[in-house]
C-alpha positions as CSV (number, residue, x, y, z in Angstrom):
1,X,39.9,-112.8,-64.2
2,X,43.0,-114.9,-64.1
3,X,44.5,-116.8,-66.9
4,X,43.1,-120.0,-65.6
5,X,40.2,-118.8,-65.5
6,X,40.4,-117.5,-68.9
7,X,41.6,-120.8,-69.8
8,X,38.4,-122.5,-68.6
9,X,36.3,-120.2,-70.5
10,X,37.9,-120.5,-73.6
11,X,37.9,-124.0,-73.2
12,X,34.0,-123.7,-72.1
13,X,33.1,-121.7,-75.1
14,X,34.7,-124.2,-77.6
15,X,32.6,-127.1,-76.1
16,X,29.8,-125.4,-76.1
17,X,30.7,-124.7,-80.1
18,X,31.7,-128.2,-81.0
19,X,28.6,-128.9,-79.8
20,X,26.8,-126.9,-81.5
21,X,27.8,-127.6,-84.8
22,X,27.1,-131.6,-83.7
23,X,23.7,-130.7,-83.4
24,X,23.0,-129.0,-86.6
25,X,25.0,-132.0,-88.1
26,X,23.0,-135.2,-86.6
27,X,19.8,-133.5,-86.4
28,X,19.2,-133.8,-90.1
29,X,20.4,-137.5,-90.1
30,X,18.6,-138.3,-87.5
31,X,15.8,-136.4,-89.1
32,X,16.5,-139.1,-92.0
33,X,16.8,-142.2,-90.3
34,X,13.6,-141.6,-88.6
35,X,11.9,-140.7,-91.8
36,X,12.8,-143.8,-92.9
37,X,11.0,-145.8,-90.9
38,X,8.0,-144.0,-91.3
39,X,4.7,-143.9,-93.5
40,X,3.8,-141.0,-95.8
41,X,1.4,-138.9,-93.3
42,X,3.9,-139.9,-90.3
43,X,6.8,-137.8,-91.6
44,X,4.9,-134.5,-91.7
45,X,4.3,-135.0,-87.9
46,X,7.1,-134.7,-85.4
47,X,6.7,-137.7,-83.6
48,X,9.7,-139.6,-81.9
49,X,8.0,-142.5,-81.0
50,X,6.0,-144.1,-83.8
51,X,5.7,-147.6,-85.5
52,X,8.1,-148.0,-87.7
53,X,7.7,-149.5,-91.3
54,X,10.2,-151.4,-93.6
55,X,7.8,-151.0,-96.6
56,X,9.7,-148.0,-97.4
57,X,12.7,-150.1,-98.3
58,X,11.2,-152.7,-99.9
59,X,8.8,-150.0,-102.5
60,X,12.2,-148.3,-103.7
61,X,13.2,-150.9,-105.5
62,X,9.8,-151.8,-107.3
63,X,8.8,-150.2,-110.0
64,X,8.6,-147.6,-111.1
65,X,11.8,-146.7,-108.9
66,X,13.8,-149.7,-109.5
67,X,16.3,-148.6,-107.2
68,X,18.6,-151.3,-107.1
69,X,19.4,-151.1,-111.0
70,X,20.6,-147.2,-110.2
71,X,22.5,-149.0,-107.2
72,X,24.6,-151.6,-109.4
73,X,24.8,-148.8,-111.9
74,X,26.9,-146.5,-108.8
75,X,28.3,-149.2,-107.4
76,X,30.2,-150.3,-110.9
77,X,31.0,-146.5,-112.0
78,X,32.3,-145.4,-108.6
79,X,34.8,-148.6,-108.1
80,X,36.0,-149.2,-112.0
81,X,37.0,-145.3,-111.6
82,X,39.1,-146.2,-108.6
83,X,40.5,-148.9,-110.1
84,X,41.8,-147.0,-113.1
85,X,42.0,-143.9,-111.3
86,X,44.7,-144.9,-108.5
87,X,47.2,-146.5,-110.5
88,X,47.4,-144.0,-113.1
89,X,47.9,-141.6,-111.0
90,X,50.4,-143.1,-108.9
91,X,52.3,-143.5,-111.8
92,X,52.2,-140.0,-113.0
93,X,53.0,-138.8,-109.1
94,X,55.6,-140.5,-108.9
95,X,57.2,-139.5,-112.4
96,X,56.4,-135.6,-110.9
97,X,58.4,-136.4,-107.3
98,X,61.6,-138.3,-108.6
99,X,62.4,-137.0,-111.9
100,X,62.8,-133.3,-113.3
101,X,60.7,-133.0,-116.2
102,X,61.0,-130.4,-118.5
103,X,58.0,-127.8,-118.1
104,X,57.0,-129.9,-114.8
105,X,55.6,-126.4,-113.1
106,X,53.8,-125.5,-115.7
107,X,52.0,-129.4,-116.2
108,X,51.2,-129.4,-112.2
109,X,50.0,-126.2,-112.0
110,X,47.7,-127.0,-115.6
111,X,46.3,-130.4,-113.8
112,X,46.0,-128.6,-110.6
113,X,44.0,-125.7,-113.0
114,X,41.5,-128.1,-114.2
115,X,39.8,-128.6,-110.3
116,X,38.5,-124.9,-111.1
117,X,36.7,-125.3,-114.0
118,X,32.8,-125.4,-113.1
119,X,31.6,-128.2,-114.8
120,X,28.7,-126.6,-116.7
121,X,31.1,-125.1,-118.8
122,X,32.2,-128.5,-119.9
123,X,29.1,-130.3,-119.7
124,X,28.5,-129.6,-122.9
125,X,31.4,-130.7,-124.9
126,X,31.4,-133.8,-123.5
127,X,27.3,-134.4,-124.2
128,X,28.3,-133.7,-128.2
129,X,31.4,-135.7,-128.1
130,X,29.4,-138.8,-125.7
131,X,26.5,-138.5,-128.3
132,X,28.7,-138.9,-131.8
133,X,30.9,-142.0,-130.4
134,X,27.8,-143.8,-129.0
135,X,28.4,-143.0,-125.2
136,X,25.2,-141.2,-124.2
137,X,24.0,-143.5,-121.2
138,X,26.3,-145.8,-120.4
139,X,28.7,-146.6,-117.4
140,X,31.6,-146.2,-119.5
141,X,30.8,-142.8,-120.2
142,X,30.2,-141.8,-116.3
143,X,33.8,-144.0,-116.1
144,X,35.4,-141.6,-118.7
145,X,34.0,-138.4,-116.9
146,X,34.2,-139.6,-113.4
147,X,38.3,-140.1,-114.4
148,X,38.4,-136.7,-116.0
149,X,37.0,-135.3,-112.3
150,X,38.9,-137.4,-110.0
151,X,42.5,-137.9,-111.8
152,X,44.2,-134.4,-111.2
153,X,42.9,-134.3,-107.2
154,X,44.2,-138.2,-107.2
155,X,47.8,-137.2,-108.7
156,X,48.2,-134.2,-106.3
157,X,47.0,-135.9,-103.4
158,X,49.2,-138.9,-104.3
159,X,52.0,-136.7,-105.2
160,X,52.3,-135.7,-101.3
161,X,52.4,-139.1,-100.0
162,X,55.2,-139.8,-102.1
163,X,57.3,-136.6,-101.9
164,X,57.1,-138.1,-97.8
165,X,58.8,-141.1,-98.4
166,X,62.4,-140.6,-98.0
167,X,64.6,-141.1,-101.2
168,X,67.6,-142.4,-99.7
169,X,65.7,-145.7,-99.1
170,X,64.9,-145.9,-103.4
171,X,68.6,-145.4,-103.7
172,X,69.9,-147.6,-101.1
173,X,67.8,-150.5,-102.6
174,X,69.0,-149.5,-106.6
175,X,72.5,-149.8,-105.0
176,X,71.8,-152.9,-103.9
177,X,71.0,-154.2,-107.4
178,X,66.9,-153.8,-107.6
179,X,65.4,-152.0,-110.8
180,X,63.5,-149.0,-110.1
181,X,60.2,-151.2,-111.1
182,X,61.4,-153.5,-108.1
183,X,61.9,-150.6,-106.0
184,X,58.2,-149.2,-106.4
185,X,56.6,-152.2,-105.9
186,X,58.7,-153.6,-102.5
187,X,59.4,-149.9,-101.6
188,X,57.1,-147.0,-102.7
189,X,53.8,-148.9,-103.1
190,X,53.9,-150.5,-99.2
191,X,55.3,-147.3,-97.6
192,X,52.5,-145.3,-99.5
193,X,49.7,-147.5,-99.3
194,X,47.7,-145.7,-96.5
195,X,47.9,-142.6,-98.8
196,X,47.1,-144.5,-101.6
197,X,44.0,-145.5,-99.5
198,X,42.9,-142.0,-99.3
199,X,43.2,-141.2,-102.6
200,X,41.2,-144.4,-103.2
201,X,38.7,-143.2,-100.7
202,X,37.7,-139.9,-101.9
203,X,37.9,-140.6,-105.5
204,X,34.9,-143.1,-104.1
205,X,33.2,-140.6,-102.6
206,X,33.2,-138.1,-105.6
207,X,32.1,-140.8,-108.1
208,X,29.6,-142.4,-106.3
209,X,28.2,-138.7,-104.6
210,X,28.3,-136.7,-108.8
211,X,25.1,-136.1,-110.1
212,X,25.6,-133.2,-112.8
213,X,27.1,-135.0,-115.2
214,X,25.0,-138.0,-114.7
215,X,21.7,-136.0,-114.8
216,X,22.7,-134.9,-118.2
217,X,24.9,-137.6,-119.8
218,X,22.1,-140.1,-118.7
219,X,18.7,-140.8,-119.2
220,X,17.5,-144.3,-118.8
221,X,20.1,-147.2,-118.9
222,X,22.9,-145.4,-116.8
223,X,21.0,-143.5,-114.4
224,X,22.7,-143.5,-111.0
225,X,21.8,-143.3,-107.3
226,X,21.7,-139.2,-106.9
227,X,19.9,-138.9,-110.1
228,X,17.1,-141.5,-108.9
229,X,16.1,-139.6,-105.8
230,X,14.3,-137.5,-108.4
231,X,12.0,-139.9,-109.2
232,X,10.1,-140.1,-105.9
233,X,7.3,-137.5,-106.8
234,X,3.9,-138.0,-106.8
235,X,0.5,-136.0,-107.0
236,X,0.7,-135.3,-103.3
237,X,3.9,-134.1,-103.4
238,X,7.3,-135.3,-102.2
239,X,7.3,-138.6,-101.2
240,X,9.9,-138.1,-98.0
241,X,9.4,-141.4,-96.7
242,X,10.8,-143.2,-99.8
243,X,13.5,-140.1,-100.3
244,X,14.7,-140.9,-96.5
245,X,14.7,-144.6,-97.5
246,X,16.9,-144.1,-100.6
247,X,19.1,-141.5,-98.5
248,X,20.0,-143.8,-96.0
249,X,20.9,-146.9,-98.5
250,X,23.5,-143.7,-100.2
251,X,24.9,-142.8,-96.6
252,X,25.5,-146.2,-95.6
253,X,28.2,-147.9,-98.2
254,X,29.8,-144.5,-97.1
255,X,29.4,-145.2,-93.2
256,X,30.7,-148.8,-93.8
257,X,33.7,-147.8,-95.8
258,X,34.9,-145.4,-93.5
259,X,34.5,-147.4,-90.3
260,X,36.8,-150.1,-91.8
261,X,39.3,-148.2,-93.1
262,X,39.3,-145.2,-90.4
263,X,42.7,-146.3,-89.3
264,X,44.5,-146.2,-92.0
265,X,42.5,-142.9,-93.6
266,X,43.9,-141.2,-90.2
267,X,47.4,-142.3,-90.9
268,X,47.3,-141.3,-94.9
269,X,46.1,-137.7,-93.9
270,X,49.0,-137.4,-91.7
271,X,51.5,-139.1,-93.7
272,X,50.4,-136.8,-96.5
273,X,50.3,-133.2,-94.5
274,X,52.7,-130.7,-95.5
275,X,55.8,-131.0,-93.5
């Protein structure tokens, strides 16, 4: 066998991989979408062509579902977490790339510690602290924890954007009279705003996607998306028609966001890969 035929074979085999994986991927969305659309005794039978249904949709938001509360409820935890979450942790990126700070190691590598700890071991603490201030079920609580998840991956991520933005251009400007508030706002801030983007992106994701911490921490007012795909049970079982319906209304805020900002998510990876 020659090498270009190697080549071709190589090549052939990671085709045939790619698509592979593809399939196991899409089938079960697909699987989903069509479930969706469905009525209860349709999704047990694997038809592709059927009548579709709306009614799915419009039952999981009666009661007792009530879906569109748990949606609001999401929709406010996952973006007042970004909106707290991105600026603090630009600041405290930046203060870790420009300046040397005394024990800076040993803070980054603390912060970088915390992503490790499985959160059933500190599920608990925060249940007995939430229940003496008042907390228990309520959005600022899944705020508070949601921040506690997101902030060390936000500062690390952050951290790399900013290391990537050359210093001479802070210094230049500072020489040229601006305060180094003026220089991260007309300097730092527009250079790193794809990464910040990112950051933004994922810390998105994670809040709107937890559900451990809101299966515990709420129980009636607070309750979230993930936590109200429980509720579609009844005598006969699963009800997979409603369970698609509500899957699809979680996958698509996330299909939205990422067809807007797919450019600039592209260009805050790479601007954030190790060099």
């Amino acid at each position: 066998m020659t090498g270009k035929q190697k080549k071709r074979l190589v090549n052939a085999i990671q085709v045939a991989l790619i698509l592979v994986a593809t399939f196991f991927m899409l089938v079960p969305i697909l699987w989903i979408f069509m479930a969706a659309f469905k009525n209860h005794i349709d999704v047990f039978q694997l038809k592709l062509f059927f009548k579709p249904t709306l009614a799915n949709f419009v039952a999981v938001f009666e009661l007792p579902y009530d879906l569109g509360n748990k949606l609001l409820n999401s929709a406010i935890v996952a973006f007042v977490t970004v909106v707290f979450a991105i600026p603090i942790a630009t600041m405290a990126a930046y203060s870790f790339s420009r300046f040397r700070l005394k024990g800076e190691t040993a803070m980054l590598v603390t912060i970088l510690a915390t992503q490790f700890v499985p959160a059933v071991v500190i599920i608990l603490p925060f249940f007995v602290m939430f229940r003496n201030i008042g907390l228990l079920d309520t959005r600022l609580g899944l705020i508070l924890v949601n921040l506690a998840i997101v902030m060390p991956f936000a500062i690390w991520m952050i951290k790399g954007f900013i290391d990537g933005i050359p210093l001479d251009t802070e210094e230049a400007a500072m020489v040229d009279g601006s305060s180094r508030l003026q220089v991260i706002r007309n300097i730092v801030l527009p250079m790193a705003a794809p990464g910040l983007l990112t950051a933004g992106i994922f810390c998105f994701i994670i809040a709107w996607n937890e559900f451990l911490f809101a299966l515990i921490l709420t129980n009636k007012y607070a309750v979230t998306l993930p936590i109200g795909l429980a509720l579609f049970k009844a005598e006969e079982g699963d009800l997979w028609n409603l369970l698609s319906a509500a899957g699809i209304i979680i996958m698509v805020p996330m299909f939205v966001l990422a067809l807007i900002i797919r450019k600039y998510f592209v260009q805050g990876m790479t601007m954030g890969a190790v060099r």
